[in-house]
C-alpha positions in Angstrom: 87.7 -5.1 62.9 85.1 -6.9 61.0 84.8 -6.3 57.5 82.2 -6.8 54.5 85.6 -7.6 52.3 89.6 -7.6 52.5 91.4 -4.4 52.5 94.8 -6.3 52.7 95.5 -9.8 52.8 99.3 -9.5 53.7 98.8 -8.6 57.5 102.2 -10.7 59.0 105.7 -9.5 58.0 107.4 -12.8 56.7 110.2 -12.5 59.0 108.2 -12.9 62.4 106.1 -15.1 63.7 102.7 -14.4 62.4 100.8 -12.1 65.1 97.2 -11.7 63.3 95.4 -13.7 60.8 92.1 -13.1 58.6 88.8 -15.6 59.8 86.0 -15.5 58.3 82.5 -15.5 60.1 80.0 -17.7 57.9 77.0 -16.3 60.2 77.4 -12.6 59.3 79.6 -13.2 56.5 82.2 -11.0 57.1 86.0 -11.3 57.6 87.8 -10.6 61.4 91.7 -9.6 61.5 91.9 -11.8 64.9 95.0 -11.2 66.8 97.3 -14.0 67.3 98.9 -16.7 65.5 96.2 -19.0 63.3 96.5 -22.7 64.9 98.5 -25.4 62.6 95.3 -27.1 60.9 94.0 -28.1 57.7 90.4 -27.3 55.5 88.5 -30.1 54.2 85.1 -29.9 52.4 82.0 -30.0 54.2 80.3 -31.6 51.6 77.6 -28.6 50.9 78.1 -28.2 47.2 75.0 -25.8 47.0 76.5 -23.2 49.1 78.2 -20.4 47.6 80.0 -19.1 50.2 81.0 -22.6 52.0 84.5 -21.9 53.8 84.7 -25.9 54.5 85.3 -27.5 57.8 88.6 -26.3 60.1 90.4 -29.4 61.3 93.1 -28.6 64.0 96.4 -30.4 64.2 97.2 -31.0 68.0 100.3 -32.3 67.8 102.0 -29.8 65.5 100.5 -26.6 68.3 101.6 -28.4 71.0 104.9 -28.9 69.8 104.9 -25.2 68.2 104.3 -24.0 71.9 107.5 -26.0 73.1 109.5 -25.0 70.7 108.8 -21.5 70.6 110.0 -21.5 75.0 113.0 -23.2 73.7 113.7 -20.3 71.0 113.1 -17.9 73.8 115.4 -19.4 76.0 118.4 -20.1 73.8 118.0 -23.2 72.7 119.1 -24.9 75.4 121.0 -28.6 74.6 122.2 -28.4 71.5 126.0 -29.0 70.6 128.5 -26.2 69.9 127.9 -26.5 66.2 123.7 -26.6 66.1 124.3 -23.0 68.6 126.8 -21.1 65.9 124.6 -22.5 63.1 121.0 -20.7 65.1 123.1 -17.7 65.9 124.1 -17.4 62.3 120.4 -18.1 60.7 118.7 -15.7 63.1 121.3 -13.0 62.7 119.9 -9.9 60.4 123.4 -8.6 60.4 124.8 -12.1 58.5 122.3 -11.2 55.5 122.5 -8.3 53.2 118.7 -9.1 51.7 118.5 -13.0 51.9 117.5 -13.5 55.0 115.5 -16.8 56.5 111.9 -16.4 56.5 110.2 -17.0 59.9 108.6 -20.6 58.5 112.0 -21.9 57.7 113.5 -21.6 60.7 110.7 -23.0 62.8 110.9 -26.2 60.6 114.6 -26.3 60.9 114.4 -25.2 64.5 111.7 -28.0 65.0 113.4 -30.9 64.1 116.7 -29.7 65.8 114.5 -29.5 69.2 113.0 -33.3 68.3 116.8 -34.5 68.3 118.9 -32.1 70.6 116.6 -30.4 73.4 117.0 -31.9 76.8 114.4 -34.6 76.9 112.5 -32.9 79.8 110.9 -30.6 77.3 109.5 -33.3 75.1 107.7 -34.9 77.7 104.0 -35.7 76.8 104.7 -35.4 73.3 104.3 -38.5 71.3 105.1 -38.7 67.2 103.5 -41.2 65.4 104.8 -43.9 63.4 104.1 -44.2 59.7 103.9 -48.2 60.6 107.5 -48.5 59.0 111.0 -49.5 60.7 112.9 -46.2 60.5 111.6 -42.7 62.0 109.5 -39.9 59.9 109.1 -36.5 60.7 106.8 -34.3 58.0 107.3 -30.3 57.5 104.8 -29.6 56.0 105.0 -26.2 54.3 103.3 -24.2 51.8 104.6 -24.4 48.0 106.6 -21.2 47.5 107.5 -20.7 51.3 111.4 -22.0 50.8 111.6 -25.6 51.1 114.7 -26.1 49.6 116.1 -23.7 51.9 115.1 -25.7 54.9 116.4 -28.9 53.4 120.2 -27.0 53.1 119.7 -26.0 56.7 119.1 -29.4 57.8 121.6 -30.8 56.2 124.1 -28.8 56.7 123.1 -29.3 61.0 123.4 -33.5 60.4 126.7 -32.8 58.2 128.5 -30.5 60.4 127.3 -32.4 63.0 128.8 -35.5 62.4 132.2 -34.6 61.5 132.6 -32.3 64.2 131.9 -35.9 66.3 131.6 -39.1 64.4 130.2 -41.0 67.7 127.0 -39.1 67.5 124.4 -41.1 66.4 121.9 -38.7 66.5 123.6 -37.2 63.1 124.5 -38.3 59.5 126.8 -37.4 57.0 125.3 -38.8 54.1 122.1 -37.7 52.7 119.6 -39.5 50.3 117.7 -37.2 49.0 114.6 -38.5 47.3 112.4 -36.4 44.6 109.0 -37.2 42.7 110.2 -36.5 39.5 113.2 -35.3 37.0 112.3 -31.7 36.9 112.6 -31.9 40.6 115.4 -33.9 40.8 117.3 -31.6 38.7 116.2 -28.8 40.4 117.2 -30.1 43.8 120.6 -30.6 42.8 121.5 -27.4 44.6 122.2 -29.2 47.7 125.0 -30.4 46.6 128.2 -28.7 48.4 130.2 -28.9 45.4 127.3 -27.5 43.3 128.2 -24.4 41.7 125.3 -22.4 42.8 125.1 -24.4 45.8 122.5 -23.2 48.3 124.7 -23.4 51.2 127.2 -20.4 49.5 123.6 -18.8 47.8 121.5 -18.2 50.9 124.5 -18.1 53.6 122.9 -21.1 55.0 126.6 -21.9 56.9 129.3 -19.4 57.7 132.3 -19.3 55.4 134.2 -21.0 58.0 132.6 -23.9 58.1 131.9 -24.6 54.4 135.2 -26.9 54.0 133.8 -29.2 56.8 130.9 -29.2 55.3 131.9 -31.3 51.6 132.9 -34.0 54.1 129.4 -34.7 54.0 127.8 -37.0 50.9 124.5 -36.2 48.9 123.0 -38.2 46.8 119.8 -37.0 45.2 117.7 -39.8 43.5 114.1 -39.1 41.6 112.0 -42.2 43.2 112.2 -44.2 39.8 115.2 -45.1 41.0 114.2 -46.6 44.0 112.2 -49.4 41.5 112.1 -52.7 42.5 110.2 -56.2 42.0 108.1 -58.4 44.1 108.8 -62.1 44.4 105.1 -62.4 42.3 106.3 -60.3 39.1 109.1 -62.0 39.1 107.5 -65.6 39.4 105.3 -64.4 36.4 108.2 -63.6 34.3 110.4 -66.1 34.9 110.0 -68.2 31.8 111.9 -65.7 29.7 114.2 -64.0 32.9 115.6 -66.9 35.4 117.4 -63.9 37.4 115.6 -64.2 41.0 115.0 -61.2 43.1 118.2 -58.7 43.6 119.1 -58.9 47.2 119.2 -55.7 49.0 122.5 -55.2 49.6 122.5 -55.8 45.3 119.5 -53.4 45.3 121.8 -50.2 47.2 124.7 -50.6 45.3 122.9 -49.6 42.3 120.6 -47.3 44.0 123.3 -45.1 46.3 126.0 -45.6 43.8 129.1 -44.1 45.0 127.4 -43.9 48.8 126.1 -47.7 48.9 128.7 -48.9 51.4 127.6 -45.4 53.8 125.4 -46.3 56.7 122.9 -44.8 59.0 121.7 -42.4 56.3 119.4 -39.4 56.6 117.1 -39.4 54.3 114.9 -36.6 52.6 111.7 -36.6 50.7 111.0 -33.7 48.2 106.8 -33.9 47.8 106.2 -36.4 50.2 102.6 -37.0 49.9 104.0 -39.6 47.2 105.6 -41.6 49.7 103.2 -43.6 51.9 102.1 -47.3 53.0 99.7 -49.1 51.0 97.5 -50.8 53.3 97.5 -54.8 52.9 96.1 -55.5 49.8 98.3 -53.4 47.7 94.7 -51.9 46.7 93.4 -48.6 47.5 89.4 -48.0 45.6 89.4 -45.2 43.8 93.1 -44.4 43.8 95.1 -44.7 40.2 97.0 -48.1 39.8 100.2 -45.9 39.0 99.9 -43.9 41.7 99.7 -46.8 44.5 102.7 -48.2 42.3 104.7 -44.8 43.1 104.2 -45.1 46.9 104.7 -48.3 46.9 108.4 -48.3 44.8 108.6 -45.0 47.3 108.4 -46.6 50.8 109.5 -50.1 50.2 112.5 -48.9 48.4 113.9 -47.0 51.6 112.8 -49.9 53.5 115.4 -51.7 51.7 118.2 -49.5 52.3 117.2 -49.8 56.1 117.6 -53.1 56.1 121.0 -53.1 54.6 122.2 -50.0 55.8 120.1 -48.0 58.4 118.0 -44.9 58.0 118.8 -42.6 60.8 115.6 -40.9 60.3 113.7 -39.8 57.3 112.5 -35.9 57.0 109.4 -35.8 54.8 109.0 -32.1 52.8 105.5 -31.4 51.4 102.4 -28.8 51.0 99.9 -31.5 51.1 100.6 -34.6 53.2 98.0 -36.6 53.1 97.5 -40.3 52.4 94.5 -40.7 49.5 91.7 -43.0 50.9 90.1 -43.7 47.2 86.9 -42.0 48.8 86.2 -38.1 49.3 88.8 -35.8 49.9 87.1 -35.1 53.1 88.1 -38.6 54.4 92.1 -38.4 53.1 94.0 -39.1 55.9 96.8 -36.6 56.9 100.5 -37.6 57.9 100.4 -38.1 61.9 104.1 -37.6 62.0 103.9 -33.9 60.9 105.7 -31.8 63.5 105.6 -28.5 61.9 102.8 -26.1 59.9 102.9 -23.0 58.1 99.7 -23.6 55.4 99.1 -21.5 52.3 96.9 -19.5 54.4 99.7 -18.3 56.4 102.2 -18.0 53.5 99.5 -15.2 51.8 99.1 -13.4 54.9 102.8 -13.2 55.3 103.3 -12.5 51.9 105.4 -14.7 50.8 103.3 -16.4 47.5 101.3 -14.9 45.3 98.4 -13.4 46.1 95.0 -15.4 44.5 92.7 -13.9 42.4 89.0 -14.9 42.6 86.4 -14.1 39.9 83.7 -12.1 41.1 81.8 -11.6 38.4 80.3 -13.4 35.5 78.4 -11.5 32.5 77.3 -14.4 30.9 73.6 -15.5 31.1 72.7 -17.3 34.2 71.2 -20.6 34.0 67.6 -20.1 33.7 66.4 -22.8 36.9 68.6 -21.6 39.0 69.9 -18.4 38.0 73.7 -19.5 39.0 76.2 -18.7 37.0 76.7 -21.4 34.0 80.4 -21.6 35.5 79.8 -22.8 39.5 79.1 -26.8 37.9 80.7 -26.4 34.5 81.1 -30.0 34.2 77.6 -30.4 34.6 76.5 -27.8 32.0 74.5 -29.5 29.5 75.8 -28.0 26.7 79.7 -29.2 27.7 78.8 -32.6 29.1 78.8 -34.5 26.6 81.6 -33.2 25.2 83.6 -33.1 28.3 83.0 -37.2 28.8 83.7 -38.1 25.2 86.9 -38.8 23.6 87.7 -36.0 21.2 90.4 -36.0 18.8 93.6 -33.4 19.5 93.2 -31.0 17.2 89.5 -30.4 18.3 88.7 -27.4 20.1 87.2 -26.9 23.6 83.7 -25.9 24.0 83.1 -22.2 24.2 82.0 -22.5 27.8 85.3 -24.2 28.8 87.2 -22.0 26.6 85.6 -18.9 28.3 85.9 -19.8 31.9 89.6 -21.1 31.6 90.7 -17.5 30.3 89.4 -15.9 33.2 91.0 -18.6 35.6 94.2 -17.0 33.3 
């Protein structure tokens, strides 16, 4: 039923596949609970900055509803293909009984379940589909999940599949046993260390992700978890410019993943993960992207090439790329970012709120200030543009100075 507001926002139970979802109609301007699952997509500006009530352009992902179609046949009809392990592992996530209040949320085990049908359903069902390359030697495949909706979680579960995997047969190469696991900072880092087996409050004993029976097989398995400064590495031309005080040449790679995997370097094949992945992509040739911070086309460049270096010395299996926001920054508006084209899986933050599983936004509706007097909009909509804050805004203040008023004002009601 159409409706002027939203009664409710959470409208999905966050153990099901999502059955309705909230659309708004700019023509009448009211909101529609549609029935039906919303399609994987992304929102992007339109570029009408005047228009209060702009809900942006809707930019479908094909490849990630084709493939969410395919998949959802295979659920239905057992999950045909997959080994003996992969079967007990999808009987245990999807068993209510296993779980006294932890169970799996319905977005983490289509990623997980995702990626197992890429690598273990008969190859009859993925006819027609076709994942594209990031233009790189090793294969990507992006999740790409809302922050809050359990990624973590999904990164034990797919671990735990390659792991259990492999030592249950070594000869298949479609699974590892060790695991880089690559994060975009030390607060992450730190807090990914939970996918460690022998971790104390590892999440494989936390959330149930693998029966008790199988846990000792599973510290066969090696995980190393590196935040992507440690992936740094030099060209040949920083190193030319510096040579007149430093006459060591470039570290070779085999050099470069000894002191990167450390007690894993001599491992091979390795299945990698990447915590916030937007970080990792390929600069384009030039090593320049307008617009874009110099430090941030550093981090995706240290990113990227650095695993290309442990491919060439010891093979990446495949590489599963975690993140909200996968996009690749094109310097221009954020209407022409590019997004991942090897994302296989989607479950946006519009999903996660009608599913309730992240909090639920709060939107100012109201502004008792006094409007501006042209064009009686609230002195908030441009605040950067104010004339009173301008100035200040664009200046360089000292630290103990305080914000203006305006600023002041409209972040405590953000708060």
């Amino acid at each position: 039923m159409p409706s002027a507001t939203i009664d409710r926002l959470i409208v999905n139970s966050p153990y099901e596949e999502p059955a309705r979802h909230w659309r708004y109609d700019r023509a009448t301007r009211l909101f529609h609970l549609d029935e039906g699952r919303r399609p994987a997509g992304y929102v992007v500006a339109s570029g009408d900055a005047a228009a209060f009530d702009d809900p942006g352009v809707f930019r479908e992902i094909p490849l990630v509803n084709r493939i969410r179609e395919r998949v959802k046949a295979w659920r239905e009809s057992g999950h045909p293909g997959v080994t003996g392990i992969t079967k007990r592992l999808l009987e245990h996530w999807n068993n209510p009984d296993e779980f006294e209040s932890r169970r799996f949320f319905f977005c983490q085990l289509e990623a997980a379940e995702t990626l197992i049908w890429i690598t273990e359903a008969p190859p009859s069902e993925r006819v027609g589909i076709d994942i594209p390359s990031d233009g790189g030697a090793f294969k990507r495949l992006c999740a790409k999940m809302a922050t809050g909706s359990g990624k973590t979680v999904v990164m034990a579960m797919v671990i735990a599949w390659h792991v259990l995997n492999k030592v249950a047969n070594p000869r298949d190469v479609r699974f590892a046993k060790n695991i880089l696991v690559v994060a975009p900072g030390l607060t992450v880092r730190s807090r990914l260390a939970v996918l460690k087996p022998s971790h104390p409050e590892n999440y494989y004993e936390e959330f149930r992700v693998v029966p008790p029976a199988m846990r000792d097989k599973l510290r066969r398995g090696k995980v190393v978890i590196r935040n992507w400064h440690a992936l740094n590495w030099e060209t040949e031309e920083r190193i030319t410019k510096k040579r007149g005080v430093d006459k060591r040449g470039p570290k070779s790679d085999a050099a470069y993943v000894r002191d990167v995997l450390g007690e894993m370097a001599s491992a091979r094949n390795l299945l990698v993960i990447n915590d916030e992945a937007h970080h990792a992509w390929r600069v384009p040739a030039g090593g320049k992207v307008k617009g874009v911070l110099k430090s941030t086309v550093e981090e995706a460049t240290k990113w990227v090439g650095g695993l290309d270096r442990i491919h060439r010395a010891r093979g990446v299996l495949a590489c599963y790329d975690f993140s909200a926001t996968p996009f690749v920054p094109s310097g221009k508006q954020s209407s022409e970012d590019a997004l991942f084209g090897w994302i296989v899986s989607d479950f946006g933050l519009n999903d996660a709120i009608e599913s309730g599983l992240v909090k639920t936004p709060r939107v100012v509706i109201r502004d008792d200030a006094v409007p501006d007097a042209k064009t009686y909009k609230s002195r908030l909509y441009h605040i950067y543009q104010d004339p009173e804050v301008k100035d200040d805004l664009n200046r360089r203040a000292k630290p103990e100075e305080p914000l203006p008023d305006l600023v002041t004002n409209g972040y405590y009601l953000l708060g």
